[in-house]
C-alpha positions as CSV (number, residue, x, y, z in Angstrom):
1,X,-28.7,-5.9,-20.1
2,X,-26.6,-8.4,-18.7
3,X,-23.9,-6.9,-16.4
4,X,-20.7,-7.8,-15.7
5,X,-20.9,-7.8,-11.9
6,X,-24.1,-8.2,-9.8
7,X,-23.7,-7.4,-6.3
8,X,-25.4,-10.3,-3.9
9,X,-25.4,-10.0,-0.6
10,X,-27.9,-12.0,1.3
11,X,-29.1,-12.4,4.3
12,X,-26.3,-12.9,6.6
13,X,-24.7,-9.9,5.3
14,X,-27.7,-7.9,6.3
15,X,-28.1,-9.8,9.9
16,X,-24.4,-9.2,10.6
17,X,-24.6,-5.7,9.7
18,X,-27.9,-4.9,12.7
19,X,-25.6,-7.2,14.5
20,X,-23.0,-4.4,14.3
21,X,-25.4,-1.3,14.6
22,X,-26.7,-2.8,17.5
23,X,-23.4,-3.0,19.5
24,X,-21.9,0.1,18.1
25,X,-18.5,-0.7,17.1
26,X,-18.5,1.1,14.1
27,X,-14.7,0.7,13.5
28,X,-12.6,-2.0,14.5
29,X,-14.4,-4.2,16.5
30,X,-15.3,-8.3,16.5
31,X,-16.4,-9.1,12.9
32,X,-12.3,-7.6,11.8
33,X,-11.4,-10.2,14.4
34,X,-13.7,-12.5,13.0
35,X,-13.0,-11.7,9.4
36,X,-9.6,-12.2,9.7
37,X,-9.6,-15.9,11.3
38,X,-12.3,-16.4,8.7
39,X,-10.4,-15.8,5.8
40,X,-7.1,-17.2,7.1
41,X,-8.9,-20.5,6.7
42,X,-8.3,-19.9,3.1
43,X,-5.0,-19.6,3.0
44,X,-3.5,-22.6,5.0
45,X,-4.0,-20.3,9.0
46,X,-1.6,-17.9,8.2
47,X,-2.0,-14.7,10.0
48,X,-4.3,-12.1,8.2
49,X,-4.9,-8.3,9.1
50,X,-7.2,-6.5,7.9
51,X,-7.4,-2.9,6.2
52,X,-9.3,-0.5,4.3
53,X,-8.4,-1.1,0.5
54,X,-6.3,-3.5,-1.3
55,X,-3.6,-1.3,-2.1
56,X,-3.4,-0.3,1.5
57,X,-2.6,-3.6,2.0
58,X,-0.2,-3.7,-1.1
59,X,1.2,-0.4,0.1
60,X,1.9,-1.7,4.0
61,X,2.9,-5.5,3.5
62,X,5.8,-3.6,1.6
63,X,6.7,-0.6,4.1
64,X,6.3,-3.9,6.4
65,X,9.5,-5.2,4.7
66,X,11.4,-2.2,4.3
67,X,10.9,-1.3,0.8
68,X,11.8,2.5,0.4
69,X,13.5,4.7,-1.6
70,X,17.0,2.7,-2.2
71,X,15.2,-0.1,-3.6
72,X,13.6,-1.2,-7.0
73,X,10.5,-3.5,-7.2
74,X,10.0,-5.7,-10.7
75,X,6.4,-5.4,-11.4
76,X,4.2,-6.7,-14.5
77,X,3.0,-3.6,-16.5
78,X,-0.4,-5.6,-17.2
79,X,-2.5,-5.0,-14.3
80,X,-4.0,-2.4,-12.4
81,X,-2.4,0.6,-11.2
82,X,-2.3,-0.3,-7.8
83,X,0.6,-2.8,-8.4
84,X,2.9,-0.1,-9.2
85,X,1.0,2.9,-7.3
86,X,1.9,0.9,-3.5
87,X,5.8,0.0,-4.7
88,X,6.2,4.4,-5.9
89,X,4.3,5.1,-2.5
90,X,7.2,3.8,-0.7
91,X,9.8,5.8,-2.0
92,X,11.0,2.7,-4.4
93,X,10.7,2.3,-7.9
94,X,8.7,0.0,-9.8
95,X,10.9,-2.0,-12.5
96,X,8.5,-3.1,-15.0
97,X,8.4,-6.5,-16.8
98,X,6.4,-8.2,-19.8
99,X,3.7,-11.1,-19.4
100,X,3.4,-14.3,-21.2
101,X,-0.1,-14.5,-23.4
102,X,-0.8,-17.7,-22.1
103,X,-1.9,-17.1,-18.8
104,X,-1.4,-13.0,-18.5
105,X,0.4,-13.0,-15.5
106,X,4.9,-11.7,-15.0
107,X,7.0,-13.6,-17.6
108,X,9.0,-15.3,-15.3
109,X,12.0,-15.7,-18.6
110,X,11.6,-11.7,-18.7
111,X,12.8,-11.2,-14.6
112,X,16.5,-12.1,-14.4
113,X,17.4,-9.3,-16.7
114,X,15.6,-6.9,-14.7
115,X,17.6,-7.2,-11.5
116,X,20.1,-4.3,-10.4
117,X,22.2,-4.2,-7.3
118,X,18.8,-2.2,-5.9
119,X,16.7,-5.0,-7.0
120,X,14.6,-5.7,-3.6
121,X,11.9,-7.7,-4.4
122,X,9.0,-9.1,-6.9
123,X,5.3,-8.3,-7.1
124,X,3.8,-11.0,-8.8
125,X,0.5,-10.6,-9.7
126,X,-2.1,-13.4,-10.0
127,X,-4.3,-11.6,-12.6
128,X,-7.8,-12.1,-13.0
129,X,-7.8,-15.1,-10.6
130,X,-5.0,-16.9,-12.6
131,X,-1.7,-17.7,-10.2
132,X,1.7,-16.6,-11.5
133,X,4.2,-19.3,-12.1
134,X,5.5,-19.1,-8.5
135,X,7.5,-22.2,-9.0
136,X,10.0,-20.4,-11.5
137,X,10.1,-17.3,-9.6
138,X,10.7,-18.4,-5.7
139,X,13.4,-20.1,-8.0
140,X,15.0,-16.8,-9.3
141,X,13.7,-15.2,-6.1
142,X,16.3,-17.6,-4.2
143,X,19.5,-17.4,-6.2
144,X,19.2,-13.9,-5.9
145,X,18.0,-13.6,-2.6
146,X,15.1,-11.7,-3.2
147,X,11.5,-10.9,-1.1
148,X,8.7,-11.9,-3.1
149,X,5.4,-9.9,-2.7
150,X,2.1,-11.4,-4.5
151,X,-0.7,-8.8,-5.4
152,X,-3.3,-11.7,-4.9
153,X,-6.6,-8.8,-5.2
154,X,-8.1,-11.1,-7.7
155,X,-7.7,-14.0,-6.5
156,X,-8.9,-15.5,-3.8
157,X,-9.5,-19.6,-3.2
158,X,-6.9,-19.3,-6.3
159,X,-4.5,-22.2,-5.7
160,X,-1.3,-23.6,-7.6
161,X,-0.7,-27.0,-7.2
162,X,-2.9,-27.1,-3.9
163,X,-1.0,-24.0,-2.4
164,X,-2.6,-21.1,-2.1
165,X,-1.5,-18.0,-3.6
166,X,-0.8,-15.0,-1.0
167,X,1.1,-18.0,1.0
168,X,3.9,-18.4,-1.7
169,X,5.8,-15.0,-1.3
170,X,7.3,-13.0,2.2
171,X,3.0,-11.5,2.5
172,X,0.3,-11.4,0.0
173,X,-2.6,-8.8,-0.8
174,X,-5.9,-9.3,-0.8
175,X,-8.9,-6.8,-2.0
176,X,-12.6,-7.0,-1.3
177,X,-13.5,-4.4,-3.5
178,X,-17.4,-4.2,-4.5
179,X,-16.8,-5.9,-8.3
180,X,-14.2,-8.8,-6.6
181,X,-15.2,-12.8,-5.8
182,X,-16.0,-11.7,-2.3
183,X,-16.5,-8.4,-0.9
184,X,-16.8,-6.1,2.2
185,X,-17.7,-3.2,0.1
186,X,-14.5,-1.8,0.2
187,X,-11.5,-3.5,2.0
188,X,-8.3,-5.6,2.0
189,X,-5.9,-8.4,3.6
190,X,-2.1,-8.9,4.2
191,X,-1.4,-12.6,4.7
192,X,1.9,-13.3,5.9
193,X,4.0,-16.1,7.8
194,X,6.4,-13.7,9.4
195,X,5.7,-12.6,13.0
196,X,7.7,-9.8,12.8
197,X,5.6,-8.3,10.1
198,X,2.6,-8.4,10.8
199,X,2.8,-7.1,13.6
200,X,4.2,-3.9,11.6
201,X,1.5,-4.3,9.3
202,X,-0.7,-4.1,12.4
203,X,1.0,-1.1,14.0
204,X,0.9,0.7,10.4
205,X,-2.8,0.6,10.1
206,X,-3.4,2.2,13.2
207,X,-1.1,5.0,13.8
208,X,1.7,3.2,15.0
209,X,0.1,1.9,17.9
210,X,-1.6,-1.4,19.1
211,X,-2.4,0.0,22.5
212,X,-4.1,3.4,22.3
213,X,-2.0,6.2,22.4
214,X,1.2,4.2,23.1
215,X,2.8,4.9,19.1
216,X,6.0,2.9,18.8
217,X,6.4,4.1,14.9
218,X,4.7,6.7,12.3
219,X,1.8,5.1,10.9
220,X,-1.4,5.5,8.9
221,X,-5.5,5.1,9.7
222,X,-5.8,1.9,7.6
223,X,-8.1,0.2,9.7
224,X,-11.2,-1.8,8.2
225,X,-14.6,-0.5,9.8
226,X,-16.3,-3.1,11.9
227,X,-19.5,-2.4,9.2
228,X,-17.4,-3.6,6.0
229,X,-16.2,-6.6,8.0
230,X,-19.6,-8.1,8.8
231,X,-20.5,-8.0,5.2
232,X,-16.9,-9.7,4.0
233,X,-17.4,-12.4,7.0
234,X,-20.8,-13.5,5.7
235,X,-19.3,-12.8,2.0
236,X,-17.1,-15.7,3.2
237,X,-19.3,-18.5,3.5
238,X,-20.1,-18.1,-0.6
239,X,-16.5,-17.8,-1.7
240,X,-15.8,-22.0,-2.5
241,X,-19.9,-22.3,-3.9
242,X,-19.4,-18.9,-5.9
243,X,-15.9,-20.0,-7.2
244,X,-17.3,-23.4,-8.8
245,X,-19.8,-21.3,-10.2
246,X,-17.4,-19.3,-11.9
247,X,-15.1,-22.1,-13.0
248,X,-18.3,-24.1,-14.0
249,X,-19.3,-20.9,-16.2
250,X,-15.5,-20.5,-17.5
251,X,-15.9,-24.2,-18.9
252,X,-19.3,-23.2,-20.7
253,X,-17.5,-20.6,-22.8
254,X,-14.2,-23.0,-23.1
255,X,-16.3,-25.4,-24.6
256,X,-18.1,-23.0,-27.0
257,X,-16.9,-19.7,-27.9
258,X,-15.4,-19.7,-31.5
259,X,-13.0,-17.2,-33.4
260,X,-11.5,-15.8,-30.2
261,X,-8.5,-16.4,-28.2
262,X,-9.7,-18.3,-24.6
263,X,-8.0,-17.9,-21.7
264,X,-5.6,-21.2,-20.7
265,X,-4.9,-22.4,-16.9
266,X,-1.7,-23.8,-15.9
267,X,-1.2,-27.1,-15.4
268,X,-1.7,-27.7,-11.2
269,X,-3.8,-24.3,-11.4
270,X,-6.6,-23.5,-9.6
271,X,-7.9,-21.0,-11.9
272,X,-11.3,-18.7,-10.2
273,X,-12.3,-16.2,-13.1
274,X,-12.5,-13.0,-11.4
275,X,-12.8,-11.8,-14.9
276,X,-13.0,-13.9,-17.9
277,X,-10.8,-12.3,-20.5
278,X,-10.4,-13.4,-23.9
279,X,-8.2,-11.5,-27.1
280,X,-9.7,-10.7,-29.8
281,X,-8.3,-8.8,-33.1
282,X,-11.3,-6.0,-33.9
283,X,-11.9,-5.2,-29.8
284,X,-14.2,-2.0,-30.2
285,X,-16.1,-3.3,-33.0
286,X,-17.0,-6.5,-31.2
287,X,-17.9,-4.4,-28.2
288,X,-19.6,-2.4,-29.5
289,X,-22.1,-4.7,-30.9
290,X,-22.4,-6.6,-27.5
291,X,-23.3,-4.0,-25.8
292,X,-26.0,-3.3,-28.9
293,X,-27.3,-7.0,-28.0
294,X,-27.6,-5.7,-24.5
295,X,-24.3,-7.3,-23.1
296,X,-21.9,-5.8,-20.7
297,X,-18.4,-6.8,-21.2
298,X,-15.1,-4.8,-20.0
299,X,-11.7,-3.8,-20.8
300,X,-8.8,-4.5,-18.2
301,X,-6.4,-3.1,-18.6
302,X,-6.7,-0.7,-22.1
303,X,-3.2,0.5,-21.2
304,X,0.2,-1.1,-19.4
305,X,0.8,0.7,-16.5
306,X,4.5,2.0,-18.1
307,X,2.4,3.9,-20.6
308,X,0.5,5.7,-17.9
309,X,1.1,9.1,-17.5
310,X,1.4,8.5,-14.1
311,X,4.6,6.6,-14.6
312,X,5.3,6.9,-18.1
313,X,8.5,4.8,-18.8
314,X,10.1,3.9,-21.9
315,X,10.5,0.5,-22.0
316,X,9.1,-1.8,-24.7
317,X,6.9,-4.4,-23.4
318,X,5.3,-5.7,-26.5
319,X,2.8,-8.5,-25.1
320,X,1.7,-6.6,-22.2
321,X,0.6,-3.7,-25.2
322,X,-0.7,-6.3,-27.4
323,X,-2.7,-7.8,-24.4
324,X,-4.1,-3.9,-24.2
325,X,-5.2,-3.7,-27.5
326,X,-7.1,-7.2,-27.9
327,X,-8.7,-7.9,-24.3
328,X,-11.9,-8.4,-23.8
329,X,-13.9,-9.5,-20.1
330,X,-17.3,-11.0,-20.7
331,X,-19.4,-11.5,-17.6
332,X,-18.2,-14.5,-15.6
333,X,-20.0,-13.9,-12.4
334,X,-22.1,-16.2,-9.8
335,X,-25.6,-14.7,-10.6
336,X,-25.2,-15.9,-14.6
337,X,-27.8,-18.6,-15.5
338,X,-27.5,-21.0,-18.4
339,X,-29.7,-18.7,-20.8
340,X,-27.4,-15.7,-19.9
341,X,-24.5,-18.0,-21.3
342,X,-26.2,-19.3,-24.1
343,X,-27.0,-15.9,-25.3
344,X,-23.4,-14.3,-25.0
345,X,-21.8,-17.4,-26.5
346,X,-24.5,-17.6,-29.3
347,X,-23.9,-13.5,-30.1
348,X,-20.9,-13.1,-29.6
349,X,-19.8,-16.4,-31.9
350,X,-22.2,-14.7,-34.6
351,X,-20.7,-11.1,-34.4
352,X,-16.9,-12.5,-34.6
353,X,-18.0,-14.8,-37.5
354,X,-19.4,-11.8,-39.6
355,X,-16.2,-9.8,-38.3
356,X,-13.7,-12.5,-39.3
């Protein structure tokens, strides 16, 4: 079977991890330090802190900023839950918008209509590795002088025009779930410019406090373990080599696959494949026989989050549903080899020319 994800390690992950068993900081301790400064070398030195989960850090770069229950948040519809889950956990409501099919990510024509007098801020997510159009929405973001948040869990080393995205908006979020480009196991980022807060971000994760028992605010236990930052610090080193390997298997099935729909990247954008997502007209029959042929492929998202029960709104967001109902991720990963490709390009091109 080839598998959509494979989990590497190596060695440095395993060193920095007896490193940290050895010294006993189990929680927060050097490597968060480390990871941090590490990782803001990726996104032009701004400050990074360090939690347990990307959608903590969602959920705290926007209590950060003062989103709460006055306030709306436009979000896409196609992505994961989180997106939405952090902006409701706040008190605020999510305001959902459409995507454009050429690159998946907010329509930026779709936003302007969406703001209300309680219209606080976008989330723009820069799905599957792909950046939003950030030029046309700091643009609407600034006649209407609105915060921009950027759900950057898929995407890091992503850049747009040689900026890098979680550097665009008021703070970005990161993720370092097991299946991401890098990972600490389980684990996130807030990247921000603003002094102001990330030191609330800082004082969030931690109870309130940045000196033990001194709590200047109500606050949550958000820290990242000392254990899940030595793996994302060696994880580190791999992400520019295991991002050309993604982009240099992305160009394989650009240059190959027939009878579906490829994914485009914007012109001036660094595109870095978390997940390589075509459409495709007869979905579960096409899957179906992949996985038959011993190939793993995936479905993100099978729903918009509107039509979640969780949310359930009413709106009509016709390309984020058709994007539901013809995605398809085939493996993209670093640990591919060229007969891996070969073989998913060569079955699926046969299956989708039998099925067309």
């Amino acid at each position: 079977m080839i598998k959509m994800n494979q989990l590497s390690l190596g060695i440095s992950a395993w060193i920095n991890i007896a490193k940290v068993l050895r010294t006993g900081y189990l929680v927060s301790g050097p490597f968060v330090k480390k990871f941090e400064s590490g990782f803001s070398e990726f996104v032009e030195d701004v400050d990074c802190i360090a939690v347990n989960s990307g959608t903590s850090a969602l959920h705290l770069m926007l209590l950060a900023a003062g989103v709460g229950p006055e306030d709306e948040i436009i979000v896409p519809s196609f992505s994961f839950a989180a997106s939405a889950n952090a902006v409701a956990l706040t008190g605020a409501q999510p305001v959902f918008a459409d995507i454009e099919l050429d690159y998946y990510c907010i329509d930026s024509n779709k936003i302007e209509n969406l703001i209300t007098s309680r219209t606080k801020g976008i989330m723009v997510v820069h799905l599957y590795g792909h950046p939003a159009n950030m030029e046309a929405i700091n643009k609407i973001a600034q006649k209407n002088d609105l915060i921009i948040f950027e759900d950057a869990a898929q995407a890091h080393d992503a850049q747009l025009n040689g900026k890098p995205v979680g550097t665009f908006g008021l703070a970005g979020a990161f993720s370092f779930y097991a299946t991401k480009n890098i990972t600490s196991g389980e684990g996130g980022m807030v990247t921000t410019n603003d002094e102001t807060l990330a030191r609330k971000v800082r004082l969030l994760r931690n109870q309130g406090m940045e000196r033990r028992y001194e709590n200047e605010i109500v606050g949550f236990n958000n820290r990242l373990s000392d254990l899940h930052a030595a793996i994302g610090t060696a994880q580190l080193k791999k992400l520019k080599s295991n991002t050309q390997k993604r982009i240099k298997n992305a160009r394989y099935y650009d240059q190959h696959l027939k009878n579906v729909i490829i994914p485009k990247a914007m012109l001036g954008a660094r595109h870095v494949y978390h997940q390589y997502t075509i459409r495709i007209k007869n979905r579960d029959q096409v899957m179906s026989a992949l996985k038959h042929y011993g190939i793993e492929v995936g479905v993100y998202y099978p729903s918009g989050i509107h039509k979640l029960e969780s949310f359930n709104s009413q709106v009509e967001l016709p390309n984020a549903d058709l994007m539901a109902s013809e995605c398809l991720s085939l493996p993209i990963h670093p640990g591919l080899r060229k007969r891996h490709l070969r073989y998913i390009v060569k079955t699926l091109n046969s299956i989708t020319e039998v099925a067309s």
